[in-house]
Steps between C-alpha positions, in 0.01 A plus 500: 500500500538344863851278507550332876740612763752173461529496061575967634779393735677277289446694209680757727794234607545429133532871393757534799714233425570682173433813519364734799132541555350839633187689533406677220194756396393501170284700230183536615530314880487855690714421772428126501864288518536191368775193418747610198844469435776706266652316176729619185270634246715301261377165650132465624422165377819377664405619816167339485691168417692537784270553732226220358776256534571619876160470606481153334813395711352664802186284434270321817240356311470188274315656188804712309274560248231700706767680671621603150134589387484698801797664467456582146176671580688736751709569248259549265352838693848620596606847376772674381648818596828672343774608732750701298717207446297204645161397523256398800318237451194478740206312595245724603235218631771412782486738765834623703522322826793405598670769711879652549624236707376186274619664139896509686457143554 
């Protein structure tokens, strides 16, 4: 699944607003980072709801409803990782580019 560069980067500005977005390498992606961010364990579909109403605030296009069918679909191939106490949640068809200096912004 290909997504495009703009619906990645505010997908990324929506996940920062709430919680913090980093690079993450998951099962099976030998090395290969990716977008992701850390949530309670206790509260995944919260998160998601969070975040999906972000990134419909954050909106530049007219059609909310493609952006949503869009968004869902990126959701829809995420993954799931346990962290002891947390969870990652990552998106292993959106590739890790932004660098040091742009995540501290």
């Amino acid at each position: 699944m290909k997504t495009n560069q703009e619906l990645e980067n505010r997908l990324k500005e929506s996940i920062d607003h709430v919680f913090y977005s980093r690079s993450y390498s998951g099962r099976g992606m030998y090395g290969k980072r990716c977008l992701g961010f850390e949530i309670d364990s206790n509260n995944v579909a919260g998160a998601v709801a969070l975040v999906i109403s972000r990134f419909v605030r954050l909106r530049k296009t007219n059609n909310v409803m493609k952006d949503i069918s869009e968004l869902a679909n990126i959701f829809d191939h995420s993954e799931q990782d346990s962290m002891g106490m947390g969870t990652i949640l990552y998106f292993p068809q959106i590739e890790w580019i932004w660098d040091e200096e742009q995540e501290e912004k």
